[in-house]
C-alpha positions as CSV (number, residue, x, y, z in Angstrom):
1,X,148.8,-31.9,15.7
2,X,152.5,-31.8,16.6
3,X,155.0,-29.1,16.3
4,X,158.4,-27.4,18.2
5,X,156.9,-23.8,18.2
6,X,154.5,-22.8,20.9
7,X,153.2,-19.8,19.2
8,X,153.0,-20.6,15.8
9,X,151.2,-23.7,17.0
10,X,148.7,-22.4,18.6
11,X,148.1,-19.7,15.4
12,X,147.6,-22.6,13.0
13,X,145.6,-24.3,15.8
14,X,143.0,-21.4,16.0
15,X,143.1,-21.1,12.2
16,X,141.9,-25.2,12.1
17,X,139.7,-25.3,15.0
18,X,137.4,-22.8,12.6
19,X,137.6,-24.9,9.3
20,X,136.9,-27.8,11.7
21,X,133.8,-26.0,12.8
22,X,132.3,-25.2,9.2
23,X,132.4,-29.4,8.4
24,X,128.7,-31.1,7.9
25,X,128.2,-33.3,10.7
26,X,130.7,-32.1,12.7
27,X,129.1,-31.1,16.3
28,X,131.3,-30.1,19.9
29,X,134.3,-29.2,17.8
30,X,137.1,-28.1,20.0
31,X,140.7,-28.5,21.2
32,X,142.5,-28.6,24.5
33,X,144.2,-25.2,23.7
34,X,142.7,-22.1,25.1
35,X,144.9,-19.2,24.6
36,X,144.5,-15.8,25.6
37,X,144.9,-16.5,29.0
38,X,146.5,-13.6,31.3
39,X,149.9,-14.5,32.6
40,X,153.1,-12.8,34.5
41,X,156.1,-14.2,32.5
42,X,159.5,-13.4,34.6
43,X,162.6,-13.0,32.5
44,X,165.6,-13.7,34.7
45,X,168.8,-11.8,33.9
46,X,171.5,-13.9,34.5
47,X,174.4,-12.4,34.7
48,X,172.5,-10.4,37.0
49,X,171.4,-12.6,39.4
50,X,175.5,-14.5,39.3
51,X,176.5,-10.6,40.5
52,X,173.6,-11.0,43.4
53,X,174.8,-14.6,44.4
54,X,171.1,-16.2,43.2
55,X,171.1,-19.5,42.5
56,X,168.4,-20.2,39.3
57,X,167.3,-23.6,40.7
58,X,166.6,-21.6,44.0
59,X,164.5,-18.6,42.2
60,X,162.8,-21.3,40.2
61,X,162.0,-22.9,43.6
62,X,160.6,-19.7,45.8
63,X,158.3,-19.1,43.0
64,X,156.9,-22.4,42.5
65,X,156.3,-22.6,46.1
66,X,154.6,-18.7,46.3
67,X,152.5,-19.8,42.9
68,X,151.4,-23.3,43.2
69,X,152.2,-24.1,46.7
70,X,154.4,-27.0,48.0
71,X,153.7,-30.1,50.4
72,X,156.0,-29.2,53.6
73,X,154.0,-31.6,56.2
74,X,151.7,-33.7,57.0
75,X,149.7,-34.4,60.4
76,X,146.8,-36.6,62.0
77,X,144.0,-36.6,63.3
78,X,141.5,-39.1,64.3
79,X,143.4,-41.7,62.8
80,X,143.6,-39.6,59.5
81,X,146.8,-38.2,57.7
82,X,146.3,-34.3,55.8
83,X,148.9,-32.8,53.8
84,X,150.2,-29.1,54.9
85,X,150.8,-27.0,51.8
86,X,152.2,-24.0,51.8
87,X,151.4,-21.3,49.3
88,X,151.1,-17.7,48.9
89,X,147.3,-15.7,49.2
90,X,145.6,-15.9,46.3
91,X,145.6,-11.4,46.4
92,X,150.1,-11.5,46.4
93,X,150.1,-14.4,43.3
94,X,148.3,-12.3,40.9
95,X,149.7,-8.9,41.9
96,X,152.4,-7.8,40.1
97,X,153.7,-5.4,43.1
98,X,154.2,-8.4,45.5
99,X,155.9,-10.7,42.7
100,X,158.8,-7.7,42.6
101,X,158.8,-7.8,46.4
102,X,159.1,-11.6,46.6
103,X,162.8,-12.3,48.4
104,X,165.1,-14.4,46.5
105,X,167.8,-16.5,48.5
106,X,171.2,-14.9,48.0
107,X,174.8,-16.6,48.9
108,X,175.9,-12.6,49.4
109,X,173.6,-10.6,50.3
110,X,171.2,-12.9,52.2
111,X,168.4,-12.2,50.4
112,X,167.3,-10.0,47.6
113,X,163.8,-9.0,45.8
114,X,162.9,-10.4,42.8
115,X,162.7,-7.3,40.7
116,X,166.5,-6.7,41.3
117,X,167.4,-9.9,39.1
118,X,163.9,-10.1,36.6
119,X,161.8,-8.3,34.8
120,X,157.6,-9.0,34.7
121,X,156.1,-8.6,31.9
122,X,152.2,-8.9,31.2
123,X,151.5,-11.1,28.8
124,X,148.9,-13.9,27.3
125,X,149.5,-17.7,26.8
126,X,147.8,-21.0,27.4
127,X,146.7,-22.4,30.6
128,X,148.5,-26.1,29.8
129,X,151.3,-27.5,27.4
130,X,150.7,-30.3,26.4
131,X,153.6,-32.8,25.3
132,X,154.2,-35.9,23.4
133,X,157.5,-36.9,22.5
134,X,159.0,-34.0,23.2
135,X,157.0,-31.9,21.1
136,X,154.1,-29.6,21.6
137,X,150.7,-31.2,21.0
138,X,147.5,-29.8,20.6
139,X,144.2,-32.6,20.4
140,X,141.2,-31.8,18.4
141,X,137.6,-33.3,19.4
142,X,134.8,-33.7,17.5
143,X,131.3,-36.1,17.4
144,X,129.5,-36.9,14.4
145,X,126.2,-35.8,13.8
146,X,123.2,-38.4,13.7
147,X,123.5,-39.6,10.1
148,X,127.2,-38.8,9.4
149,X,130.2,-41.0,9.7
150,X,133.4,-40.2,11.9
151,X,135.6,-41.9,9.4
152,X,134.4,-39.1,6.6
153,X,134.4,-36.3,9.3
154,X,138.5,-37.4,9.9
155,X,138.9,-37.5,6.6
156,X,137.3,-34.0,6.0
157,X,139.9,-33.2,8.6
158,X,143.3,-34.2,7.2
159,X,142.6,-32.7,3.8
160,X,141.6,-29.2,5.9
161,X,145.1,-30.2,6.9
162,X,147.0,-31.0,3.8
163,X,145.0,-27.5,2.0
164,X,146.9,-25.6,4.6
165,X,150.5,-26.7,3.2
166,X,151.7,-26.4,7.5
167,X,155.7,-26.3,7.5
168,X,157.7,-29.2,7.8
169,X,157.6,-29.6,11.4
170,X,154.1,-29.7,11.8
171,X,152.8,-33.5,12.0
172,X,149.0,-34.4,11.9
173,X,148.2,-37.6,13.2
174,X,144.6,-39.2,14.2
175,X,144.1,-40.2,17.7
176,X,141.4,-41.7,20.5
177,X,138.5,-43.0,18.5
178,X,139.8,-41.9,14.5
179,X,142.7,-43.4,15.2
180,X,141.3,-47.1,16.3
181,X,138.6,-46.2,13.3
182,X,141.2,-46.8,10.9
183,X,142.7,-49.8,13.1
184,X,138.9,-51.2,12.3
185,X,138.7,-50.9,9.0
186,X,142.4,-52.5,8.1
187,X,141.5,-55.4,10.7
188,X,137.7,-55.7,9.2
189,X,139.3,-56.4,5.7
190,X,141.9,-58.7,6.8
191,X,139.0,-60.5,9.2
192,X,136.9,-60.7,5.6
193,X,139.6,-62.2,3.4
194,X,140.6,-64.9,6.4
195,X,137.0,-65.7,7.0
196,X,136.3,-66.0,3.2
197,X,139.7,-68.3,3.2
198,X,139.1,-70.5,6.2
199,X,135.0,-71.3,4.5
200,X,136.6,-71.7,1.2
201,X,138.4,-74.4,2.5
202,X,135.8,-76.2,5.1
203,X,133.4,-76.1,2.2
204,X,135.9,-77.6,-0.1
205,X,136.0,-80.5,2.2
206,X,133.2,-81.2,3.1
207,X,131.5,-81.2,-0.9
208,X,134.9,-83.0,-1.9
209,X,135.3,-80.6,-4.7
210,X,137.1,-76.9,-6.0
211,X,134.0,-75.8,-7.3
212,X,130.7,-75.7,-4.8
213,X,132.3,-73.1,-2.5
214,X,132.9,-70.8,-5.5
215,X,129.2,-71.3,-6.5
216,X,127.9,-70.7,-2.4
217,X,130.7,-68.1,-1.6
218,X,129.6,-65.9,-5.0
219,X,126.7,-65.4,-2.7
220,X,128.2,-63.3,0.1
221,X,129.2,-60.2,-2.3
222,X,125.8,-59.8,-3.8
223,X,124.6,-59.1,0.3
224,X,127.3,-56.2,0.6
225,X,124.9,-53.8,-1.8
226,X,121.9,-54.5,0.4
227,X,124.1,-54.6,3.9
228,X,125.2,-50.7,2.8
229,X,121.9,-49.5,1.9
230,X,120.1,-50.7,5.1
231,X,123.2,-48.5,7.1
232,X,121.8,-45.7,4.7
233,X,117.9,-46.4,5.5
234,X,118.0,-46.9,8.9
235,X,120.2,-43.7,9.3
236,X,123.5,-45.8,11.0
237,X,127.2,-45.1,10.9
238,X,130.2,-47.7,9.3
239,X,131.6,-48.8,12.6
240,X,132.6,-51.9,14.3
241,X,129.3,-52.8,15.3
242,X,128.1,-52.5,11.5
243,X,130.7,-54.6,10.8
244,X,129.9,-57.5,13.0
245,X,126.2,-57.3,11.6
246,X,127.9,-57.8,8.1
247,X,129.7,-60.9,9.3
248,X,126.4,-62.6,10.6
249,X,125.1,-61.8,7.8
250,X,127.7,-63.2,6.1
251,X,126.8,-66.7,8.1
252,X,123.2,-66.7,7.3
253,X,123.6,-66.2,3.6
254,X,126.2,-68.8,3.1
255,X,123.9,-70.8,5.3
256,X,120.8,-70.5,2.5
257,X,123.2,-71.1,-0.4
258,X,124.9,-74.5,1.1
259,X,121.0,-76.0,1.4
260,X,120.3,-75.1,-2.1
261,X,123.6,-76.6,-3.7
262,X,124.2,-79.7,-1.4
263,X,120.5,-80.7,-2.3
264,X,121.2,-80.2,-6.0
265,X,124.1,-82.7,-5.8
266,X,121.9,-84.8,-3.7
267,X,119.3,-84.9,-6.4
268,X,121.6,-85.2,-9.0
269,X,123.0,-88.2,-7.7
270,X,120.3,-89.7,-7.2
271,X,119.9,-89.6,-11.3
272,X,118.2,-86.1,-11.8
273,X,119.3,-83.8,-14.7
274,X,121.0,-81.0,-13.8
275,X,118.6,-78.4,-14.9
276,X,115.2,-80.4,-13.1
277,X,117.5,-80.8,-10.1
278,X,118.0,-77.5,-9.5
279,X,114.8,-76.0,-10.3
280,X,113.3,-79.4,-7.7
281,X,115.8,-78.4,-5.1
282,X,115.5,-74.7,-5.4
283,X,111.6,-75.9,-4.6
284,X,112.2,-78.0,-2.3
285,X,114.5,-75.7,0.3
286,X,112.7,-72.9,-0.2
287,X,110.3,-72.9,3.1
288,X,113.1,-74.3,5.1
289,X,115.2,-71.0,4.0
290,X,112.0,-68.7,4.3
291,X,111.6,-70.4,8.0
292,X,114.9,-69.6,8.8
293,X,115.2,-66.1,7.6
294,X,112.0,-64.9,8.9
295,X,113.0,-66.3,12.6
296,X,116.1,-65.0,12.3
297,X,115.3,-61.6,11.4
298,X,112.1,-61.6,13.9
299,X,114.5,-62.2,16.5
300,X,116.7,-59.2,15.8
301,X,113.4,-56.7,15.5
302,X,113.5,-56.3,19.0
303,X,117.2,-55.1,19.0
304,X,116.3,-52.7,15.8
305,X,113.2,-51.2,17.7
306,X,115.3,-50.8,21.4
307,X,115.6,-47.6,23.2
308,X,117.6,-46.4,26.2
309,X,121.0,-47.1,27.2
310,X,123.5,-48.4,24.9
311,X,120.7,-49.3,22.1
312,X,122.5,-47.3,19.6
313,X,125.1,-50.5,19.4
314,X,122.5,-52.8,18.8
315,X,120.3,-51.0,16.3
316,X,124.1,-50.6,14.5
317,X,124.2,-54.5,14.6
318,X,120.5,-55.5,14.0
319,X,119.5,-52.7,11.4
320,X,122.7,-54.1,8.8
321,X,121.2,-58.3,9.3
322,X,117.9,-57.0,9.2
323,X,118.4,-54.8,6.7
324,X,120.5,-56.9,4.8
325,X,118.8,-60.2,5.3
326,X,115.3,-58.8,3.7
327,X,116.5,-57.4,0.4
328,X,118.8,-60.1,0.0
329,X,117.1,-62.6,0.2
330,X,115.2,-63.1,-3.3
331,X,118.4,-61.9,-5.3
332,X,120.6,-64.9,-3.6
333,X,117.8,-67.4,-4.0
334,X,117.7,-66.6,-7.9
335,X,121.4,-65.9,-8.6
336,X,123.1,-69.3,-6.6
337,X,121.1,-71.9,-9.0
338,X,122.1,-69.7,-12.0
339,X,125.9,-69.3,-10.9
340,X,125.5,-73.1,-9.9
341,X,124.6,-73.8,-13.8
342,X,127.7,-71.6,-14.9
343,X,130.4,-73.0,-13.3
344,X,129.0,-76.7,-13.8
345,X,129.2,-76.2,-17.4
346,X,132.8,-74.4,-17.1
347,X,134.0,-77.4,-15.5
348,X,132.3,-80.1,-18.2
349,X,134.4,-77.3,-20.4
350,X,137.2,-77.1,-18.6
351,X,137.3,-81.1,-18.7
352,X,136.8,-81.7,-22.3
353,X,139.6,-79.3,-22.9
354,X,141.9,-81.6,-21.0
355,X,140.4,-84.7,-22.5
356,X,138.5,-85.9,-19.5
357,X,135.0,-88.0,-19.8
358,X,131.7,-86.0,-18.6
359,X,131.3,-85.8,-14.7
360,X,128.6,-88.3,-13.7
361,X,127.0,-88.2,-10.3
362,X,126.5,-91.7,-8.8
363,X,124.8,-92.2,-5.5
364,X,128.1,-92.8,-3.6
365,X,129.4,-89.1,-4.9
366,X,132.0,-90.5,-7.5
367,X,132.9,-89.8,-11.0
368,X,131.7,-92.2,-13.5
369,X,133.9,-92.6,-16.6
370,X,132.1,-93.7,-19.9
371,X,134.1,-96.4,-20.4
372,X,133.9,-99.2,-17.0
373,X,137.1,-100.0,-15.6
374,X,138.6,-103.7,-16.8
375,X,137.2,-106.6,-14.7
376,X,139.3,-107.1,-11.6
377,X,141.2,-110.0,-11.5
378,X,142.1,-112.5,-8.5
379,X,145.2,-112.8,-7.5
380,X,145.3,-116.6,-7.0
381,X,142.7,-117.6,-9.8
382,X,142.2,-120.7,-10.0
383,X,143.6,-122.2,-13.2
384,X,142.0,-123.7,-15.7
């Protein structure tokens, strides 16, 4: 959170940091502003110190130097170099008494103490400002709970936020983790709608027609239901391990469905009705899809079931395939023949509507008309 004014920063600060606390799922809320902390503030009279002949930049200097110290030298020994600061003991910094005492260069009078041009005051602030921009910041941090999601924790946040109707020049802003969160989820998406382009296309090209890939892609949203609930059941968060589950799950799907349809066309061809060829090749690729599932999702059991360092990512991976895979699986093996039977009969629609003869499959993949094409004739026939 951003804003110009120290103090009423760190009020509204305080104020969040306690709603942030009373958020399900939210655990080690804090921030990196800790006020209350004791502190000498010296308030320089100027006109003062111009009477006295001290220079600001000098006054600024001397108490830097008695506070935090200064590098003046260095020497070695044994081949080593160590730095020489020079700093006051720690009993003169924090007493008030030796700060009023503490000589301030003078281009008059030589020198002169500092309670003759400044006034201590006791007060209370924070131990660091921190800046970005040129304006104050102050970071929250926060994990989420097993079970919870940090996307919905930062969201929980910034409507906190908004409820408190801040001034103008506060700005709330996500950052570290929430921020590359969001990053994730706009780049997941686009990922998703490029990936579903680029296999639109392959597929296209490699059936030779508009219509399979809409009949094997239809497959990949039914898996989304199933991909989400095994996240629930196996107690995972959304996050970009989750999501690169999703897209090899994506691939095994789209696998299944492509051995169902291409051997329906195969079968077809080869002078099957449609209806007998789908339930024969629905038949006849289902072991080769059961084979391939069950080895597939054998092989990521051991990921799901890790422990120790780092298993966390994997079980986030492994528990959305497995997960996904499993209940899947029946729902895509019935719903791509029946899709499949849709769309074939929107296209025999869709080219009677344009005045177009029945598709025909042949065995060399071409469209039969239900007229032949006129006999082809030489061009140097003999004459009779």
């Amino acid at each position: 959170m951003k804003a110009r004014n120290l103090e009423e920063l760190t009020t509204k600060s305080t104020e969040l940091l306690a709603d942030f606390r009373k958020i399900p799922g939210a655990v080690d809320v804090d921030s990196n502003v800790y006020p209350g902390k004791p502190e000498i503030v010296v308030r320089i009279d100027r006109d003062r110190a111009a009477d006295l002949g001290v220079n600001l930049a000098d006054a600024a200097a001397t108490l830097r130097t008695f506070v935090e110290g200064e590098e003046i030298s260095r020497f070695s020994e044994g081949g080593e170099q160590f730095d020489i600061h020079l700093r006051s003991v720690a009993s003169d910094r924090v007493d008030e008494a030796s700060l009023r005492e503490l000589p301030m260069r003078s281009a008059k009078l030589g020198s002169v103490p500092l309670g003759q041009i400044a006034t201590l005051v006791r007060s209370e602030g924070p131990s660091v400002i921190n800046r970005l921009g040129r304006q104050r910041v102050v970071q929250f941090f926060a994990n989420a709970a097993p079970g919870y999601s940090e996307g919905g924790i930062g969201t929980q946040m910034q409507d906190l936020v908004k409820a408190k109707n801040l001034p103008g020049d506060f700005k709330f802003e996500p950052a570290g983790q929430t921020k590359e969160m969001a990053k994730l989820a706009k780049g997941f998406l686009f990922a998703m709608l490029m990936a579903f382009v680029f296999m639109y296309l392959i597929l296209a090209a490699q059936f030779n027609s508009w219509l399979h890939p809409i009949t094997i892609l239809s497959s990949l949203p039914l898996t989304l239901p199933f991909a989400v609930l095994s996240i629930v059941l196996f107690d995972q968060a959304i996050d970009m391990f989750a999501a690169l589950g999703i897209f090899v799950l994506f691939g095994v799907v789209k696998k299944n469905a492509i051995l169902q349809v291409d051997h329906t066309n195969q079968l077809r061809r080869e002078g099957q009705p449609r209806d007998e060829a789908i339930l024969h090749a629905n038949r006849d690729r289902l072991r080769p899809i059961l084979m391939t599932t069950i080895a597939f999702v054998a092989g990521m059991m051991p990921l799901l079931v890790s422990k120790g360092i780092g298993s966390g990512f994997n079980r986030a991976t492994a528990g959305v395939i497995v997960g996904g895979q499993s209940f899947s699986l029946l729902l895509t093996l019935v719903a791509v023949p029946v899709i499949y039977s849709y769309l074939d009969d929107l296209s025999q629609w869709i080219r009677k509507v344009r005045g177009l003869p029945p598709q025909d499959f042949t065995k060399d993949g071409t469209v039969e008309d239900d007229e032949p094409p006129p006999p082809h004739t030489p061009e140097h026939a003999p004459a009779e």
